[in-house]
Structures are given as C-alpha cells and as structure tokens.
SESEPA-588160 format. One line per field, with one value per residue: residue number from 1; residue in one letter; z, x, y negated of N, C-alpha, C in turn. Coordinates in Angstrom, 1 decimal. Atoms other than C-alpha are relative to their C-alpha. Last residue first. Example, Ala and Ser with C-alpha at 12.3 -4.5 7.8 and 13.67 -1.06 7.14 Angstrom:
<nodes>
seq 2, 1
type S, A
nz 0.0, 0.0
nx -0.9, 0.9
ny 1.1, 1.2
caz 7.1, 7.8
cax 13.7, 12.3
cay 1.1, 4.5
cz 0.8, 0.0
cx -0.8, 0.9
cy -1.1, -1.2
</nodes>
This chain:
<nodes>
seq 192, 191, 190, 189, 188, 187, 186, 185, 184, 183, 182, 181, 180, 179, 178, 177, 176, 175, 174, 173, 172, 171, 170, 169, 168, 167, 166, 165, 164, 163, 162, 161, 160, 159, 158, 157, 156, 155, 154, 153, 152, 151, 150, 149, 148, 147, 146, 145, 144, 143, 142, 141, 140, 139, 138, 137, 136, 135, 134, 133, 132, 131, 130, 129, 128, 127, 126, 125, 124, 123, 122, 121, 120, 119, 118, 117, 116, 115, 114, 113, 112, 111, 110, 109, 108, 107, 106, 105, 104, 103, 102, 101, 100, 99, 98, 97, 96, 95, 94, 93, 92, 91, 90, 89, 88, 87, 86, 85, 84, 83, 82, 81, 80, 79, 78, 77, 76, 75, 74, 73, 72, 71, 70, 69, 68, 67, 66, 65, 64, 63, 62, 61, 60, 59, 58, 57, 56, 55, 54, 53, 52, 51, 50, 49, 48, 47, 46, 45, 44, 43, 42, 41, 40, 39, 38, 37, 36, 35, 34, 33, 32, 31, 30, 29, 28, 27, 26, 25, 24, 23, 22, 21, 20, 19, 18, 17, 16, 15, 14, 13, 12, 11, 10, 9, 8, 7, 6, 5, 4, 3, 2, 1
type X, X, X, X, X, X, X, X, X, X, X, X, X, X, X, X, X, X, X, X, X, X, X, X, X, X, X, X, X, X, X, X, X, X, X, X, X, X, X, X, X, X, X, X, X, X, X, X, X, X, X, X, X, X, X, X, X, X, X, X, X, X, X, X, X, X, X, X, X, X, X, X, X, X, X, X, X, X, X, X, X, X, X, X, X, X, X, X, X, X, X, X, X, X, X, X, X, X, X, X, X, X, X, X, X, X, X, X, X, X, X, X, X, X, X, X, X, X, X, X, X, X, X, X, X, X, X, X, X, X, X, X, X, X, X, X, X, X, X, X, X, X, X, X, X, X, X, X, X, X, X, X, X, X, X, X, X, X, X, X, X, X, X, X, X, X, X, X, X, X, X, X, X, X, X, X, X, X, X, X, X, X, X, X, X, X, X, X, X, X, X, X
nz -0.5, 0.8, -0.1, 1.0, -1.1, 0.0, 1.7, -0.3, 1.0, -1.3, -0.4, 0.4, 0.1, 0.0, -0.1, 0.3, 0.2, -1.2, 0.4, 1.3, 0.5, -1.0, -0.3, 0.7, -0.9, 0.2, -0.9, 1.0, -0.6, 1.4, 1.4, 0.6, 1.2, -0.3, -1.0, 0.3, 1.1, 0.0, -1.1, 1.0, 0.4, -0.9, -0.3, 1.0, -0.2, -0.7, 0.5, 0.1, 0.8, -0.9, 0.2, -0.6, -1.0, -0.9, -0.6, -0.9, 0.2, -1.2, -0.1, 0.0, -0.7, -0.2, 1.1, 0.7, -0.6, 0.1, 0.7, 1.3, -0.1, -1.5, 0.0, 0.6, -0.5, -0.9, 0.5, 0.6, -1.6, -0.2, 0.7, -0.6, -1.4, -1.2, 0.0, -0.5, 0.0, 0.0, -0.3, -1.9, -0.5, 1.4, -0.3, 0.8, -0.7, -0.6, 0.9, 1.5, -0.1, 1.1, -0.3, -0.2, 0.6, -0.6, 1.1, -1.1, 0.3, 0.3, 1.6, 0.4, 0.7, 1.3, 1.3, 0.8, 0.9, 1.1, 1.2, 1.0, 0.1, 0.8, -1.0, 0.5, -0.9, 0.3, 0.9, -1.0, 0.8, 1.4, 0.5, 0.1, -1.1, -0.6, 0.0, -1.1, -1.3, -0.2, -0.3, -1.9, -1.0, 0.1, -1.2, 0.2, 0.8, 0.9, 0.4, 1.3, 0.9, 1.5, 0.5, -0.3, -1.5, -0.7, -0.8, -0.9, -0.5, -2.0, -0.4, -0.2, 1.2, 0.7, 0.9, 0.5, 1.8, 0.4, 1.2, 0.3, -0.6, -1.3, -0.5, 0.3, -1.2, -2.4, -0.4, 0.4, -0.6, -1.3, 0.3, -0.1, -1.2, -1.0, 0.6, -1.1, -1.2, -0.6, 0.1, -1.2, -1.3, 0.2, -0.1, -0.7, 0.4, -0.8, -0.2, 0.0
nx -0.5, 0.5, -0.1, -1.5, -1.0, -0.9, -0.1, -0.7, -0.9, -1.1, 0.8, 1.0, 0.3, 1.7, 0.5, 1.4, 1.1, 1.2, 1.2, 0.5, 0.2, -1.6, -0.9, -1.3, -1.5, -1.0, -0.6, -0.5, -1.2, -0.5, 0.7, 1.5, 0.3, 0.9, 0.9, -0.6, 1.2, 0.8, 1.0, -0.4, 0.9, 1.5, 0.1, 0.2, 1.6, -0.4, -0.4, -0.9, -1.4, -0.9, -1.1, -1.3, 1.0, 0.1, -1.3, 0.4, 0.8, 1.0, -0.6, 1.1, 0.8, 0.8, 0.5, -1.4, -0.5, 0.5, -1.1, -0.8, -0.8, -0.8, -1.7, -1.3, -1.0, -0.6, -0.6, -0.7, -1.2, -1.4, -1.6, -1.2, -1.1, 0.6, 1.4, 0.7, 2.3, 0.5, 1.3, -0.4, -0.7, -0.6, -1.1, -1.5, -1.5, -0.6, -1.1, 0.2, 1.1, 1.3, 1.2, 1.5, 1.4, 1.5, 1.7, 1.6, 1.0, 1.1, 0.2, 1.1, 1.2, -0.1, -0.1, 0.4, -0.9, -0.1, 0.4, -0.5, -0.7, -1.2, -0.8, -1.7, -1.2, -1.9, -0.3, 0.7, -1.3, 0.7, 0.7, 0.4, -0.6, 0.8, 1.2, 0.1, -0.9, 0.8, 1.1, -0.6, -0.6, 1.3, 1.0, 0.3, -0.3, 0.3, -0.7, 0.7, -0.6, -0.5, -0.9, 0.2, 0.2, 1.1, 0.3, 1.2, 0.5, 0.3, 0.8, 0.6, -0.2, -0.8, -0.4, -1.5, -0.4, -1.2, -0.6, -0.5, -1.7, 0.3, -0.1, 1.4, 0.7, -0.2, 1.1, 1.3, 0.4, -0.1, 1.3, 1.0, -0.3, 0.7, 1.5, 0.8, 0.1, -1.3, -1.5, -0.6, -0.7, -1.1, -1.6, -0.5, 0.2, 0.3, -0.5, 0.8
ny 1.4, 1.1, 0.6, 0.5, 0.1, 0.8, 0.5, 1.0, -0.8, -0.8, -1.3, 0.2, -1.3, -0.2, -1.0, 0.2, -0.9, -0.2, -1.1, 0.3, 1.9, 0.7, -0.6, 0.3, 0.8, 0.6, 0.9, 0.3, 1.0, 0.9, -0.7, 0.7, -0.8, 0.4, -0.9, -1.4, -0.6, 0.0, -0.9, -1.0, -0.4, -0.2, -1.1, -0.5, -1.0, -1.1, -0.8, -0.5, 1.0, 0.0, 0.9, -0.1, -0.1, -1.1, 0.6, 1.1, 0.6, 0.9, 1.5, 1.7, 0.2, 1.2, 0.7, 0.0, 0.8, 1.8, 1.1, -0.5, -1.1, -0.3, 1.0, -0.6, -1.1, 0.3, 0.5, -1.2, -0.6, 1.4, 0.0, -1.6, -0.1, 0.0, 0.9, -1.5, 0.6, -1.2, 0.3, 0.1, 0.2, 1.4, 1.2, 0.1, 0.1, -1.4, -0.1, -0.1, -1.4, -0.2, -1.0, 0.4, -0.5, 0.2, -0.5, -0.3, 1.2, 0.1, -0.3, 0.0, 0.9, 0.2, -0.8, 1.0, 0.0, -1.3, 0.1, 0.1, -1.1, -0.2, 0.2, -0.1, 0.7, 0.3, 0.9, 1.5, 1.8, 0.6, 0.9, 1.4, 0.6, -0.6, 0.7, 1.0, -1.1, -1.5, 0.6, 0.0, -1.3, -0.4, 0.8, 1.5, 0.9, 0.8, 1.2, 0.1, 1.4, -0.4, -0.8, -1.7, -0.2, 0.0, -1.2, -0.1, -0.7, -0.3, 0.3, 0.7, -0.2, -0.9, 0.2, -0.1, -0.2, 0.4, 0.0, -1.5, -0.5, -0.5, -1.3, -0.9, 0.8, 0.4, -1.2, 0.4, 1.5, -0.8, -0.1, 1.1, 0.1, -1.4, 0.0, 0.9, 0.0, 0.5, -1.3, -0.5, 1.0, 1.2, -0.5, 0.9, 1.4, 0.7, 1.1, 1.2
caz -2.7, -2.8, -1.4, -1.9, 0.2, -1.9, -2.5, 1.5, 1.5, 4.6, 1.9, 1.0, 2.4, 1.4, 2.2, 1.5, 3.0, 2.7, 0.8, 1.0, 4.3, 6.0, 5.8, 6.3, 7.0, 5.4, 5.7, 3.5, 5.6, 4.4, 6.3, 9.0, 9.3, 13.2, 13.2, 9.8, 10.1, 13.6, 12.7, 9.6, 11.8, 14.6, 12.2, 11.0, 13.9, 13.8, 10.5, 12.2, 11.4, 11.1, 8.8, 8.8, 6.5, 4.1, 0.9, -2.0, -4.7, -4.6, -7.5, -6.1, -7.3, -10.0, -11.0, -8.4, -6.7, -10.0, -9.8, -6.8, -4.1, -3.1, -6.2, -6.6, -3.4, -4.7, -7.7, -6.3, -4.0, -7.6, -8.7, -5.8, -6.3, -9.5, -13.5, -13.2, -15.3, -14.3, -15.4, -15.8, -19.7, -20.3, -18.6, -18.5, -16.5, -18.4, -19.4, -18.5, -14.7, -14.3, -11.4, -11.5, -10.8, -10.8, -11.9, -9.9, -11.7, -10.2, -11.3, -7.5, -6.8, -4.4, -1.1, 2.3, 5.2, 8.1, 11.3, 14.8, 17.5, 18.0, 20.0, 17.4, 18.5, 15.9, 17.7, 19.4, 18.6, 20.2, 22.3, 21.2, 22.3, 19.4, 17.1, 17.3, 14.8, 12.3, 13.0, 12.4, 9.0, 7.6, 8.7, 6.8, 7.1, 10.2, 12.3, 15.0, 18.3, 20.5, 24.4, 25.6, 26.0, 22.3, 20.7, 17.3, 15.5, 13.4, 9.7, 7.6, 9.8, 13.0, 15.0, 18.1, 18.8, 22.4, 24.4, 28.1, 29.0, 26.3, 23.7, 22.2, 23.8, 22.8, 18.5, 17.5, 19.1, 17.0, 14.0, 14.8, 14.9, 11.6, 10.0, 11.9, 10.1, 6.9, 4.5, 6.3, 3.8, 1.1, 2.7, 3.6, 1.3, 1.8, -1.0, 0.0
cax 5.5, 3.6, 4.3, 2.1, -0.8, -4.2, -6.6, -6.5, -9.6, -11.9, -14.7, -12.2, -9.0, -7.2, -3.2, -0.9, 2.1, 4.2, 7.2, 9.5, 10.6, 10.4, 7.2, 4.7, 1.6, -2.1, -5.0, -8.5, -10.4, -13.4, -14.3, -11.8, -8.9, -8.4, -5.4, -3.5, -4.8, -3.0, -0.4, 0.7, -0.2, 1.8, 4.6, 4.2, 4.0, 7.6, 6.9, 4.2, 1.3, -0.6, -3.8, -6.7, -9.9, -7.5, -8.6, -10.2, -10.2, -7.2, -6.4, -7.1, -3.9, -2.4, -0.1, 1.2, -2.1, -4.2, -1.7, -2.1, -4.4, -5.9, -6.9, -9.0, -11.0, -11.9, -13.3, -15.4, -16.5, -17.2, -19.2, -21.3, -22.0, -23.6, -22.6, -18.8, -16.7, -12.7, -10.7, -7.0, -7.7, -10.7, -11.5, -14.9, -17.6, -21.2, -22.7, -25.8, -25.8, -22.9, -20.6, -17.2, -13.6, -10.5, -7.4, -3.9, -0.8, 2.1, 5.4, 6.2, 9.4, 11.4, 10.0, 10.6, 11.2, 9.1, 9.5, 8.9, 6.8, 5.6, 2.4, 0.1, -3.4, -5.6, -9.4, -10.2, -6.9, -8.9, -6.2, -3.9, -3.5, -5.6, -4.0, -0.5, -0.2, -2.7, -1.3, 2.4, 1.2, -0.7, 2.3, 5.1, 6.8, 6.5, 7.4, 5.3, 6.6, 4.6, 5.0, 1.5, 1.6, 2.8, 5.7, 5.8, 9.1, 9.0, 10.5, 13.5, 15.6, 13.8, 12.7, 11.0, 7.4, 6.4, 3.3, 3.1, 1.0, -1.5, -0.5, -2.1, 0.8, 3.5, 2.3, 4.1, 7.2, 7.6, 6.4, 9.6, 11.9, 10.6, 11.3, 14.4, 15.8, 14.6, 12.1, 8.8, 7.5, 7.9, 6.1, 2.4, 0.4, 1.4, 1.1, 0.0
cay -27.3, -23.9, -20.1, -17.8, -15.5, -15.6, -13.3, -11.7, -9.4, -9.8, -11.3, -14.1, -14.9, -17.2, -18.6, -21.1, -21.4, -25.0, -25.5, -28.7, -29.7, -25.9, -23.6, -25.9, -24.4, -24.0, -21.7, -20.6, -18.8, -16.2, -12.9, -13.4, -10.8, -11.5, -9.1, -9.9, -13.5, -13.8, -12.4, -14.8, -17.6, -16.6, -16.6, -19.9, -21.3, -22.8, -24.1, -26.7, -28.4, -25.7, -26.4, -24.4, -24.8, -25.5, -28.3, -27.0, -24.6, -23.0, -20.3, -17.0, -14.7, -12.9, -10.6, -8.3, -8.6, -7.6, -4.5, -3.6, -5.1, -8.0, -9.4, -6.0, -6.8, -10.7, -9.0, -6.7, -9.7, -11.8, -8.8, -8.6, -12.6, -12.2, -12.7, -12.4, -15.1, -14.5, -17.9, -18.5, -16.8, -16.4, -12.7, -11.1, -9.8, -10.1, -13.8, -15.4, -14.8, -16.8, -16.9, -18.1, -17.0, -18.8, -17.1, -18.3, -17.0, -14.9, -15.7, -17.3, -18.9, -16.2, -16.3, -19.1, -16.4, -17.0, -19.6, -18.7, -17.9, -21.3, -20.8, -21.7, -20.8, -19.4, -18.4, -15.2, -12.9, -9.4, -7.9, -5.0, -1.9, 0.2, -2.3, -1.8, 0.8, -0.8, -4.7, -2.8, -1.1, -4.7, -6.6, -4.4, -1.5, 0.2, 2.9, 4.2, 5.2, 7.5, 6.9, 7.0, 2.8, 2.7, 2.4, 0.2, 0.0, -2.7, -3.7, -3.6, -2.1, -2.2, -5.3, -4.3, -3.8, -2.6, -1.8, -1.0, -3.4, -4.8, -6.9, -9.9, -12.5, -10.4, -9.9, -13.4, -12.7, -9.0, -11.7, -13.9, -10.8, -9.9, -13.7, -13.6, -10.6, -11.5, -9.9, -11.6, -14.3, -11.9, -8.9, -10.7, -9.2, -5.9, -3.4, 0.0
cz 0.1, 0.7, -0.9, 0.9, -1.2, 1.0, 0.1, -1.9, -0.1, -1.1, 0.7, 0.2, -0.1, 0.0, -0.3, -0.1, 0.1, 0.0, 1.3, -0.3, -0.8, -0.9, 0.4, 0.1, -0.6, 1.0, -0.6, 1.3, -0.9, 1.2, -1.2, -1.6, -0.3, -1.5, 0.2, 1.2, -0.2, -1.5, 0.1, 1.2, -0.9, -0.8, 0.9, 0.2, -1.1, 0.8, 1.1, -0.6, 0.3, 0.3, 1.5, -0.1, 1.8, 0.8, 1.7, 1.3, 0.7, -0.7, 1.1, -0.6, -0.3, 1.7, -0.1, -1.2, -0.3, 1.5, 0.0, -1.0, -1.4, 0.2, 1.2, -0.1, -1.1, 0.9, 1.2, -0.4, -0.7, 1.3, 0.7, -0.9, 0.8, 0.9, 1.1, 0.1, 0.4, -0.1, 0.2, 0.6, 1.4, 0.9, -0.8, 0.5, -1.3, 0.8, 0.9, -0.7, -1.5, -0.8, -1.0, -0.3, 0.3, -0.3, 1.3, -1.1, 0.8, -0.8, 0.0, -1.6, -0.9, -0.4, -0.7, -1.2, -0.8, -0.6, -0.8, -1.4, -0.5, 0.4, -0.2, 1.1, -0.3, 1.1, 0.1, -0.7, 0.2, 0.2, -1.0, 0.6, -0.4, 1.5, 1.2, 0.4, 1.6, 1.2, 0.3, 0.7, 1.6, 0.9, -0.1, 0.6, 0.0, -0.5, -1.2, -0.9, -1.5, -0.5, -1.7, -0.3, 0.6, 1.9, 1.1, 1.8, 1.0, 0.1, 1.3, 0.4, -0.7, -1.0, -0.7, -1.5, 0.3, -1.1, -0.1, -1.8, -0.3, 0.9, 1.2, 0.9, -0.6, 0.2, 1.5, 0.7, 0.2, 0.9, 0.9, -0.1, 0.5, 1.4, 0.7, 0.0, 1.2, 1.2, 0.5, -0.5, 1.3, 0.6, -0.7, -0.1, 1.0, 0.0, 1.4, 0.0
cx -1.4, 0.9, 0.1, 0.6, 1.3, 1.2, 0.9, 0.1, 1.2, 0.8, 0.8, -1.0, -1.8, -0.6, -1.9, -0.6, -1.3, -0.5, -1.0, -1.0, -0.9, -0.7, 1.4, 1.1, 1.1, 1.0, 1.3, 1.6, 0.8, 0.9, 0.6, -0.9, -1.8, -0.6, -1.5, -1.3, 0.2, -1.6, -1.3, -0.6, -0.3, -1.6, -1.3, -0.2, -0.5, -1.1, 0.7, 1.2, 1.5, 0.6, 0.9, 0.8, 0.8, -0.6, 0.1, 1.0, -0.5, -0.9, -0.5, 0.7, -1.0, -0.5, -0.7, 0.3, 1.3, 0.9, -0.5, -0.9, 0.5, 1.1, 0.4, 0.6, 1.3, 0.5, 1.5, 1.3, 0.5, 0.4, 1.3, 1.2, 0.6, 1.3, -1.0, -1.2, -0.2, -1.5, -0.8, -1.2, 0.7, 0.6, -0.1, 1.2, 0.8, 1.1, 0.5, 0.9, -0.3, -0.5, -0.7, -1.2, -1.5, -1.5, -1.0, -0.8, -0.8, -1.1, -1.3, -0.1, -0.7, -1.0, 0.7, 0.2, -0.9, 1.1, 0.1, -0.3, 1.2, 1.0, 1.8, 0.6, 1.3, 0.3, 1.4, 0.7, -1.0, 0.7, -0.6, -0.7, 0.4, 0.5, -1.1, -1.2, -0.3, 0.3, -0.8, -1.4, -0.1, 0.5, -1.2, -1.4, 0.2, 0.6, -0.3, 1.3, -1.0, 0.6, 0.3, 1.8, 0.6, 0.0, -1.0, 0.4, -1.0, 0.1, -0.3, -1.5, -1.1, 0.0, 0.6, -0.2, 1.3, -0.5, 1.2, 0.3, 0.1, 1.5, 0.0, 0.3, -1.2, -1.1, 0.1, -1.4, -1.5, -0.3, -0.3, -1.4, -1.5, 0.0, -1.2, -1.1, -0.8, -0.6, 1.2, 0.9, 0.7, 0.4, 0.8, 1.9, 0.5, 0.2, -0.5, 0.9
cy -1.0, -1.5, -1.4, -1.1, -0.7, -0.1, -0.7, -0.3, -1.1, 0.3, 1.3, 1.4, -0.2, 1.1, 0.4, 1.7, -0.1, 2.1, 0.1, 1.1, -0.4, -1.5, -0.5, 1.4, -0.1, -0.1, -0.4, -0.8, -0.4, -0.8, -1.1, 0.2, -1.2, 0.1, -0.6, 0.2, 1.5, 0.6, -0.2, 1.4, 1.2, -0.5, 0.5, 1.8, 0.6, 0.8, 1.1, 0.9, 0.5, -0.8, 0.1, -0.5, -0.5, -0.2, 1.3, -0.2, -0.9, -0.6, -1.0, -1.2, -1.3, -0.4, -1.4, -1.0, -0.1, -0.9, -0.9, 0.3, 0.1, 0.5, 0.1, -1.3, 0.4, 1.4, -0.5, -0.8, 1.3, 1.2, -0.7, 0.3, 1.9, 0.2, 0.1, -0.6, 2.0, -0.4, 1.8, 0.5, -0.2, -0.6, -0.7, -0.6, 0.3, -0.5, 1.7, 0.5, 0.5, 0.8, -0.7, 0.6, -1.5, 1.3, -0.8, -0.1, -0.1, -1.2, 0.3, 0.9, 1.7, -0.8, -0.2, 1.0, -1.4, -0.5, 0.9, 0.1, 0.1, 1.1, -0.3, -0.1, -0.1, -0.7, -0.2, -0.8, -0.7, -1.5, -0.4, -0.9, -1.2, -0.8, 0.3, 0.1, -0.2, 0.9, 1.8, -0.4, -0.2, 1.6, 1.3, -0.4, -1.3, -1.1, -0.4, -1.2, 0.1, -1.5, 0.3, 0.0, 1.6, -0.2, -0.7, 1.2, -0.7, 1.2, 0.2, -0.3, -0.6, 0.0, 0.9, 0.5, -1.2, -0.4, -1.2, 0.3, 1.0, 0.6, 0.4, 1.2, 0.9, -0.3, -0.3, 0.8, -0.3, -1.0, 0.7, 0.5, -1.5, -0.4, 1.2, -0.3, -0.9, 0.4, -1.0, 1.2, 0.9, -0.8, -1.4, 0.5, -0.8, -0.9, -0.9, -1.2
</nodes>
C-alpha cells in the first residue's frame, strides 16, 4: 500500500519527529521508536510491530492509542521538504448530462457517488502516483508553524476526517498542503 504521507517523512528527523508526534495519544506502556526507515511499534503486551510508513504505524499503534479530538500543534517537529512534485492536480465536476470522463486536468462524473469513487482512486495507486485534487479553495486548517508539521501529519492519519483541506509551512518557502475528502487523502504535496 502506498502511503500518502512517505515523502515528507524519508529522513531521520522527519521519523523521529512523527515517534514525538504519536506520545501525547498513547497509552502506558506503548512505544514507537525510530527504525531504519520507519517505526518499531511495541505494544503494552510486548509484540513489536514494524512499520513502514504513517498509515502502518497509525494501524499498529491504534488499538493503544487515544482518540486525537481536535488538531493541537504541540511542536513535535518539522518533516522532510519532497522532491518537486510531477504529479498533476485534476478537478472533478458533477454533471448529470454527461457520463464519467476525462478532459484533460478535469474529471466530469454525472452524481456525487461517482465523484467519491473518484476521490478513493486518487488516493491510491496509480491515480495517486499521477495525479492529485487540485485545490479549490482556501484551508480549513492552517498551522502556522513548520515545527507542527509533524503533529499535523499524525493527527490527520489518526483522526482521518471525512473532508479537511490543511495548510503548513514547511520551512521559508514550501508549505504542506493537504485534502482529504470522503476519509480518503486526494491531496498530500508540497507547494510554494
């Protein structure tokens, strides 16, 4: 499974910052530590779990977790800053007069269960290798910080809202942008 959060978290400090991030949800007796590139998990019982990337460690963790209750930036630390981008952003729109097609940046679907079919395969492989949401407006969310970046990068992993659209700086000049739309993440890049 791709994980729509692995580019901003392939560096050591970027992981270390997201083991940070999980502490204040976890119950006693859970761990996550920084391994190779990603976490070991171990539990309350003793099992370890070891994981990749956010969506893995959020799954491992989860059962000894806290519910996350609204974002808080505690400044865990800041992420990686990606490679530039090659994805595109596709809009969709809804109209009832026309089948599901592509033109060009644009997806036409002609009812709203399409469009959330839609919004699941830009989640995942290959439409998430390819393309994402284009924005359509301004973030719901806004961090002002880059050293809460990791705490929001958990948080949406474990609180998974049905729609949210969020913003943070990553350092001077890139921000993260993120959207998630019918619990599916369409959007995770980074943007000047």
């Amino acid at each position: 499974m791709a994980d729509w959060a692995r580019p901003f978290l392939a560096s050591l400090p970027a992981r270390n910052a997201v083991a940070t991030a999980v502490k204040p949800f976890a119950r006693p007796g859970l761990r996550v530590n920084v391994h190779g590139g990603g976490w070991l998990v171990t539990a309350p019982t003793g099992r370890t779990f070891a994981c990749d990337g956010l969506t893995e460690l959020a799954a491992a963790a989860r059962p000894w977790l806290a519910e996350p209750g609204e974002f808080v930036p505690r400044g865990s630390g800041t992420v990686r800053v990606p490679e530039p981008d090659a994805r595109r952003g596709v809009r969709i729109r809804i109209d009832p007069n026309v089948p599901k097609r592509w033109l060009g940046d644009e997806v036409v679907v002609p009812d709203a269960d399409t469009a959330r079919r839609v919004y699941e395969q830009l989640s995942r492989p290959p439409w998430s290798l390819r393309h994402y949401l284009a924005p359509s407006g301004p973030a719901q969310l806004s961090v002002p910080e880059p050293g809460s970046a990791a705490d929001l990068l958990v948080w949406l992993q474990l609180a998974r809202p049905s729609a949210l659209t969020a913003r943070c700086p990553l350092d001077a000049t890139w921000h993260l942008d993120v959207e998630i739309r019918d619990g599916h993440v369409v959007r995770a890049c980074a943007c000047r």
